[in-house]
N, C-alpha and C positions, 0 to 999 in steps of 0.2 A: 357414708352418712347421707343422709336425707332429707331434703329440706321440708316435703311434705310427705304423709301416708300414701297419698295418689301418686308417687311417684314409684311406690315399689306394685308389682303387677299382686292385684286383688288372689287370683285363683292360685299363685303359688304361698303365698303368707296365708292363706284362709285354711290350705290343704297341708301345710308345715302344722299349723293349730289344731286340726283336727287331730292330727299324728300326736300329739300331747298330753301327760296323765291327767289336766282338769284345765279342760280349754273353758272357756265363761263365752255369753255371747259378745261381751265387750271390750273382746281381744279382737273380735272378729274386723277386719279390712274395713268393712261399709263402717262399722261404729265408729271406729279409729277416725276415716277419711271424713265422716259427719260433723264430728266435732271439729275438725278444722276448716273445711270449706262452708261454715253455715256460722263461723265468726265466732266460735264459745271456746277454743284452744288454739291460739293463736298467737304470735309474741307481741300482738296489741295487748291480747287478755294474760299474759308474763305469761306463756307457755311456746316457746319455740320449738318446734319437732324439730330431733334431729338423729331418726330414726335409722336402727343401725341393718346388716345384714352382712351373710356373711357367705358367697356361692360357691361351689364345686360340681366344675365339668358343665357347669348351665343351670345346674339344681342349687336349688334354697335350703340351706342346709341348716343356719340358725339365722335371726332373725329377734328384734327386740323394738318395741317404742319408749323411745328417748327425748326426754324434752328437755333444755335448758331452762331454769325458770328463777326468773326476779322476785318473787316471794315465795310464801309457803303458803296460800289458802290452797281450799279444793284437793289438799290432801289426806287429810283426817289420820297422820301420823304428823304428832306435834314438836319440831325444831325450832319453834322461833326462838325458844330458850342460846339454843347454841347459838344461833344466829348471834342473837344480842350480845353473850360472849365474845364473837368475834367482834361486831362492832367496838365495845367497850377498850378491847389491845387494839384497836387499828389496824384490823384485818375486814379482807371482802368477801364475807359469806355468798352474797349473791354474784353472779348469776351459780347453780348448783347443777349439776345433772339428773334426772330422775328419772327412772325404768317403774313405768305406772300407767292407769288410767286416769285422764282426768277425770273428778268429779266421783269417783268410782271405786269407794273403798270394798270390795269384794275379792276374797282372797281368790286365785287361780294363779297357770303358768304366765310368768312372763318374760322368763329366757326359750325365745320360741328355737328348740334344738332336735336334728334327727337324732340324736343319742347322747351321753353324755360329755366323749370327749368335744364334741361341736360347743354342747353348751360352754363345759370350761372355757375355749378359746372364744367367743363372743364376750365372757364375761374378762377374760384377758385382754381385749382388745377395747372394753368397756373404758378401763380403770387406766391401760396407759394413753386415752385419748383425754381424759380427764388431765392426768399428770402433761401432758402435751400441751392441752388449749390451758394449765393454769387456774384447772377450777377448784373450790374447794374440797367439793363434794361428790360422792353419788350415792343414790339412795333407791333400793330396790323394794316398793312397797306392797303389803298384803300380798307375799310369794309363795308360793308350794314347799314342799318338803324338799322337793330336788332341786328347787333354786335356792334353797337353802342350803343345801349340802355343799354344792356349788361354791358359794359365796361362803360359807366359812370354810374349805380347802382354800379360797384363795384369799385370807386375810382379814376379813369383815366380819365387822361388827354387825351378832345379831339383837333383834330391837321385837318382845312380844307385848301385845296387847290382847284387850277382850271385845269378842263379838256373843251375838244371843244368836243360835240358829233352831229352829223346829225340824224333830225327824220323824216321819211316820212310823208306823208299829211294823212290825212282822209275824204275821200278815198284815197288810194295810187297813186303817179302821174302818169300820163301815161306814160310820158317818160322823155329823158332829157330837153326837150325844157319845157315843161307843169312846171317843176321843176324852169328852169331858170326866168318863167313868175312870179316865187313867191318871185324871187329878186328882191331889185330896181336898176333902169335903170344904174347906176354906175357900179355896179357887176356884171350885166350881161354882160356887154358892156366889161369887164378886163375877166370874164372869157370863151368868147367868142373869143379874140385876143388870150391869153394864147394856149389856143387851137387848134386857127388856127397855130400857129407857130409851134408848135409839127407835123402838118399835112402836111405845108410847108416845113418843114425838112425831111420830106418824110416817118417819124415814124409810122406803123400803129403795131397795137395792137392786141393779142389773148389771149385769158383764159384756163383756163383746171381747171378744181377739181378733187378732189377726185383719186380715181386710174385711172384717166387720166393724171395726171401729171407724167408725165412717169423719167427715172432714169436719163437723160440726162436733162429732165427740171431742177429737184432739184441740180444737180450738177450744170448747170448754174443760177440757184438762188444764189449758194452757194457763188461763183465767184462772185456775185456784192453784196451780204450781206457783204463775207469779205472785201472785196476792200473800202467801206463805212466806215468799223471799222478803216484799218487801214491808211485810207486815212488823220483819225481825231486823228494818232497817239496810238491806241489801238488795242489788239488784240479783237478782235469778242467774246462775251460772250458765244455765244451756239455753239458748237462742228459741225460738217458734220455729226458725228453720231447720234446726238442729233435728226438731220432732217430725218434722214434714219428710224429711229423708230416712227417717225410723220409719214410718209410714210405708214412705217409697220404698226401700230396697231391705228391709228386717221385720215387715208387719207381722209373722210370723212368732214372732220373739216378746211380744207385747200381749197386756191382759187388761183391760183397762174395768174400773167397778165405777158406778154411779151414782150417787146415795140422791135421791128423791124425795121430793115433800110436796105433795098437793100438785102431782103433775111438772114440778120444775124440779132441774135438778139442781142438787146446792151443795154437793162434793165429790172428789173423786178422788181415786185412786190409783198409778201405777204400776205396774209389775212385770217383772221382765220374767221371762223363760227360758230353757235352754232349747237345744234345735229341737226339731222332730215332732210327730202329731201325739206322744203322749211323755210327755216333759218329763226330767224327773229331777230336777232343781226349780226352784220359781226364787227371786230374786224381789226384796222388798226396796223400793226405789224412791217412789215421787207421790205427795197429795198438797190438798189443800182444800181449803172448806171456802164459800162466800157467805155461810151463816153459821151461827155458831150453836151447836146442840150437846148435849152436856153425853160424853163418851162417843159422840163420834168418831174420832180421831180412829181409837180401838177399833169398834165396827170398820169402820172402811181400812184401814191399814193390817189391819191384823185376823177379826176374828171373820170376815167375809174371804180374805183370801188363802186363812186355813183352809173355811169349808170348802171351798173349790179346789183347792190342793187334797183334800182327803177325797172328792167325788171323784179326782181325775188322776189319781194314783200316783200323786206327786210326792216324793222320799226326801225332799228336801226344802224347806222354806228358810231361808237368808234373810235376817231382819234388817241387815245395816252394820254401821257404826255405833260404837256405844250406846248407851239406852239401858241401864239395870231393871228398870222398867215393867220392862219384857218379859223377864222371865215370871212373872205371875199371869203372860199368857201362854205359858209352855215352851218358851223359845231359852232353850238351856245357855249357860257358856261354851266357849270356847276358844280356844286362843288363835289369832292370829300373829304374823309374825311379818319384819321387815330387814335389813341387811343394809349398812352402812358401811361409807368406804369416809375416809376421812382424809385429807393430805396433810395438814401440817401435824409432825409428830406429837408438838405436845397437846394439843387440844382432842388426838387421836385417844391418846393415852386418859384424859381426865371423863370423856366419853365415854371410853371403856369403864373405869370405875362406875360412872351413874349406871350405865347399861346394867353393869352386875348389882348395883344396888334394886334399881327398876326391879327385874327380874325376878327377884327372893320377895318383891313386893307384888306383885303380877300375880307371882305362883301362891302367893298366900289368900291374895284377891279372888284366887278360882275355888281354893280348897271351902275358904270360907260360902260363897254363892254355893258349891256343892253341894254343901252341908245345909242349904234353904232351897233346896229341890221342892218344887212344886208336883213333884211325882205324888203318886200316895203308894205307900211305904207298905210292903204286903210283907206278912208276916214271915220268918222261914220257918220250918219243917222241925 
């Protein structure tokens, strides 16, 4: 165990991820080590890293971030139901174990394993350090297929939800119009008006990546990220320092859009990427507006960082967490899913019952959104 991410060496956890069916860049070492050295996952902020690893012969063989944690915000898979259960019989829910990102509901691996018997025993090694320190819990959030498989061979309970993601065409669209032609006439016609409004408000738009986002952009990011938090009554979960280390050691990985009005700019937008000079996931993250224009939100969040993901041949756009929203801008469902360990038997067992109820309610939740595909609907033969 581990008290902090800087304490396991960057280049072998970076090069274990790599080796991985769907590494994110916010698995990646710098991300991990950023949030806790820059004060935003810390056991001030209830996040104690206590990150695990697992070596042979001098190699890094699996490897996990693990944090003990006093509540449940900043995970966008919702227990506090159980929790209050346990409070209610006089039991202590908290502190819990979690194998997650903070802040960072985006499915990917996060039993980091050179193959599968490694994974199993990291996740063995999970559950009886759990039963050891007494905890009640461990919860392995937004996971892969094979940290799924994983996790129910060894006992756990799985937990799905719904995300909205966009995928390009095959071949890739030409552009934004070629894209809109693949809606039906309904949605093109609303994201079309949407649009235009943003344009008659006299809003127009720039991007930067990478180490072109220069240190006055991030600071004006900074300004309408926090302004969002505290607009909904909270303080902003990741630090100014947090972004300055994005900057420094992952500028790569960053997309940032700018909406402008009369020479000032007055929102922006986030986006994260995966490695490489022509991405092929982009990652819907972080905004915030200083003035308020009526379908902004859309433009900067959604229909600007399409259009750049269709110019730059990007296969995948990740909206977030929840949001039904979304799919009237093309961004379909899909399920994500999580993996619970539970220690006391009977509250294991009454879990298990909601899970199976959830579940048949989940799977109904998709069929139905299915069934209002914003696709347009071509005839068969």
């Amino acid at each position: 165990m581990n008290a902090s991410p800087q304490a396991l060496p960057a280049e072998a956890w970076n090069a274990l991820l790599a080796a991985q069916p769907h590494p994110t860049p916010f698995m990646r070492h710098e991300y991990l080590a950023a949030l806790h050295a820059s004060g935003s996952a810390t056991p001030a902020t209830g996040w104690t890293p206590r990150f695990t690893s697992l070596w042979q012969a001098g190699q890094l063989v699996a490897a996990c971030a693990v944090y003990l944690k006093s509540h449940s915000w900043g995970e966008y898979v919702f227990d506090q139901a159980w929790a209050g259960a346990y409070e209610q019989h006089g039991l202590t829910y908290y502190p819990k174990a979690l194998v997650a990102v903070p802040f960072t509901p985006v499915p990917g691996t996060r039993l980091l394993a050179r193959d599968a018997a490694a994974r199993e025993t990291l996740l063995r090694a999970l559950v009886e350090d759990c039963r050891e320190q007494g905890l009640s819990s461990l919860h392995l959030l937004f996971a892969t297929e094979e940290d799924l498989a994983a996790c129910a061979r060894a006992g756990l309970m799985l937990r799905h939800n719904v995300q909205f993601h966009w995928k390009n065409s095959t071949p890739g669209f030409q552009d934004f119009e070629d894209f809109l032609a693949s809606l039906s006439q309904d949605k093109r016609k609303k994201i079309r008006q949407e649009r235009r409004k943003v344009r008659e408000a006299g809003v127009a738009f720039r991007w930067a990546r990478g180490a072109d986002i220069t240190a006055a952009d991030w600071d004006f990011f900074y300004r309408c990220y926090e302004r969002t938090y505290l607009e909904h009554g909270n303080p902003p979960y990741l630090s100014r320092d947090f972004f300055r280390r994005m900057a420094a050691h992952m500028p790569e990985n960053w997309l940032l859009f700018v909406a402008e009005r009369a020479g000032r700019p007055i929102a922006s937008s986030l986006i994260a990427l995966d490695a490489g000079g022509r991405p092929a996931v982009a990652y819907g993250r972080y905004w915030g507006a200083l003035e308020r224009v009526d379908c902004l939100h859309f433009e900067a969040c959604y229909y600007q960082p399409l259009q750049w993901c269709i110019a730059h041949g990007v296969q995948r756009f990740e909206g977030g967490a929840q949001g039904e929203h979304k799919m009237a801008r093309a961004l379909l469902p899909v399920q994500a899913s999580s993996a619970h360990w539970l220690a006391h038997p009977a509250f294991a067992d009454a879990v298990e019952r909601f899970l199976a109820r959830e579940g048949q309610g989940v799977a109904g939740y998709l069929e139905q959104l299915e069934r209002r595909s914003p696709l347009r609907q071509t005839k068969s033969a």
